[in-house]
C-alpha positions in Angstrom: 65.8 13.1 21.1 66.2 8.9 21.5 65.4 9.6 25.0 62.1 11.5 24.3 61.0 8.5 21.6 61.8 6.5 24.4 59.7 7.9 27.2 56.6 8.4 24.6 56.9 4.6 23.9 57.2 4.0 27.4 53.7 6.0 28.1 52.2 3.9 24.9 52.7 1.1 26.3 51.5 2.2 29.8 48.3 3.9 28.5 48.2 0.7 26.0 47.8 -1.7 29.3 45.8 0.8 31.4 42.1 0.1 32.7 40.4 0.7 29.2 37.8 3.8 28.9 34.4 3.3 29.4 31.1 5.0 27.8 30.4 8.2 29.9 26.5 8.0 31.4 26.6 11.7 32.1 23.4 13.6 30.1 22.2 17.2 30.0 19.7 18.1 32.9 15.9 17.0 31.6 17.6 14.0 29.2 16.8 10.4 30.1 18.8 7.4 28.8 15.9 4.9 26.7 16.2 1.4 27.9 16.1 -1.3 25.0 13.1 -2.8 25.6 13.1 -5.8 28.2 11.8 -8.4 25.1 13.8 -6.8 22.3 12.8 -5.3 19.1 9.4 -6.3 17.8 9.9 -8.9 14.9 6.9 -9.2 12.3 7.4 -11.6 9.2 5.5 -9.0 7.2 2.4 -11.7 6.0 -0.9 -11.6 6.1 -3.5 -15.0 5.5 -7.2 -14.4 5.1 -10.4 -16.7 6.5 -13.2 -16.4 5.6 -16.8 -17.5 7.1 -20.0 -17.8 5.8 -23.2 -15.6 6.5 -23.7 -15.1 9.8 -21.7 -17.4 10.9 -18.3 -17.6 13.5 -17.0 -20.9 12.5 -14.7 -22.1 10.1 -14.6 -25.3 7.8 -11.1 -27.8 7.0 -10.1 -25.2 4.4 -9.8 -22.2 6.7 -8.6 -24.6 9.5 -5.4 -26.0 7.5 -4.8 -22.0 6.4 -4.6 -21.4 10.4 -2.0 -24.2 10.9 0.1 -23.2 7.9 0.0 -19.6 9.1 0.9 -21.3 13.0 3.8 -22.9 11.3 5.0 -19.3 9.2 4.5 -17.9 12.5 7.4 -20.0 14.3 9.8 -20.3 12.0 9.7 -16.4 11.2 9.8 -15.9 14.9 7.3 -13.2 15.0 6.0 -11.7 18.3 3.2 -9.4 17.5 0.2 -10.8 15.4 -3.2 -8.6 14.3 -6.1 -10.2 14.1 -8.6 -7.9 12.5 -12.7 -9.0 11.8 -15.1 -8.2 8.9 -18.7 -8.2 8.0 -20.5 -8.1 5.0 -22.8 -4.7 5.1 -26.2 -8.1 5.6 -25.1 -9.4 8.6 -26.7 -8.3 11.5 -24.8 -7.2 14.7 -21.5 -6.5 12.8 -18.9 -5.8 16.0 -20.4 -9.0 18.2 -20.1 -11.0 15.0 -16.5 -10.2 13.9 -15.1 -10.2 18.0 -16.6 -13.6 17.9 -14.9 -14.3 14.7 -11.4 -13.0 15.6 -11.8 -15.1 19.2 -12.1 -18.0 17.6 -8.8 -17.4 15.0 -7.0 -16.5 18.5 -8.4 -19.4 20.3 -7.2 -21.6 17.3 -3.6 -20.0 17.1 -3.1 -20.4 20.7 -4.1 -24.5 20.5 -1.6 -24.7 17.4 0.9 -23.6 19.5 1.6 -20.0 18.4 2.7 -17.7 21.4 3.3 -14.2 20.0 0.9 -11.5 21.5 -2.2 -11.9 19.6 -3.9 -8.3 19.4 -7.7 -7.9 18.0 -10.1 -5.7 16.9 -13.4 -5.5 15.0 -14.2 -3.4 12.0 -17.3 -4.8 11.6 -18.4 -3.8 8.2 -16.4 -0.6 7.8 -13.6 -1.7 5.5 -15.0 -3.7 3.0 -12.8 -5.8 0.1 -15.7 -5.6 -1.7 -17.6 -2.4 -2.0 -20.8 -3.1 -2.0 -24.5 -0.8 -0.7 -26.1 -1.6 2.3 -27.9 -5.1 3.1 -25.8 -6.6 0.3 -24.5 -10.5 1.1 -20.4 -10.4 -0.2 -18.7 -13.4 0.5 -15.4 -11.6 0.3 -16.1 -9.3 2.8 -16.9 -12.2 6.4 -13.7 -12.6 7.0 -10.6 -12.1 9.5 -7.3 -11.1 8.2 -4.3 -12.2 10.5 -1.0 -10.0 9.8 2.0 -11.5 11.5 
């Protein structure tokens, strides 16, 4: 009996010291493995800041400019790599998609010179989702603007 204890110690101790197993990479036919992706997961701060234009216009004033470099600044320390930039008419303005791209441009263009270097993706909704419903040909402040989601 001592002498069986004493051989299953021994092979504890062997097996304890042994090259240690590794994870199998066999799969069922058909399976592939995912691969993490090469940048890591996607980190968003979950935030979104609004600026808004006047009529028909694509620039912004001081106001709007310091919400961009606060946002710039949320946007580092958060460490957020995806941002959405989306652009909005009001239902008066003419040309609603050329108007809103423009918008959005310039909000990437400024985001970019304050240093921000997530992906920047952008589209125009021109005036499909308003924040202000309003009928057609009506002038709502609310509604010129570009939401940026980071």
């Amino acid at each position: 009996m001592i002498k069986n204890i004493a051989r299953l110690a021994i092979l504890m101790i062997v097996a304890a010291c042994g090259p240690k197993p590794t994870a199998s990479t066999t799969q069922p036919a058909g399976t592939q493995l995912a691969s993490p992706p090469a940048d890591g997961p996607e980190q968003v701060c979950n935030r979104q800041d609004v600026i808004y234009y006047g009529f028909n216009k694509a620039t912004f004033n001081s106001e709007a400019d310091a919400v961009l470099q606060t946002s710039a600044k949320q946007i580092a320390e958060c460490a957020s790599t995806r941002i959405r930039l989306v652009g909005h008419n009001d239902t008066a303005e003419p040309e609603p998609d050329v108007l809103s791209k423009a918008r959005t441009d310039l909000v990437a263009q400024r985001l970019k010179a304050l240093g921000v270097t997530a992906a920047i993706e952008s589209r125009s909704a021109g005036s499909s989702e308003l924040a202000i419903e309003t009928g057609p040909g009506a002038k709502e402040p609310q509604n010129r603007r570009v939401t940026v989601e980071y």
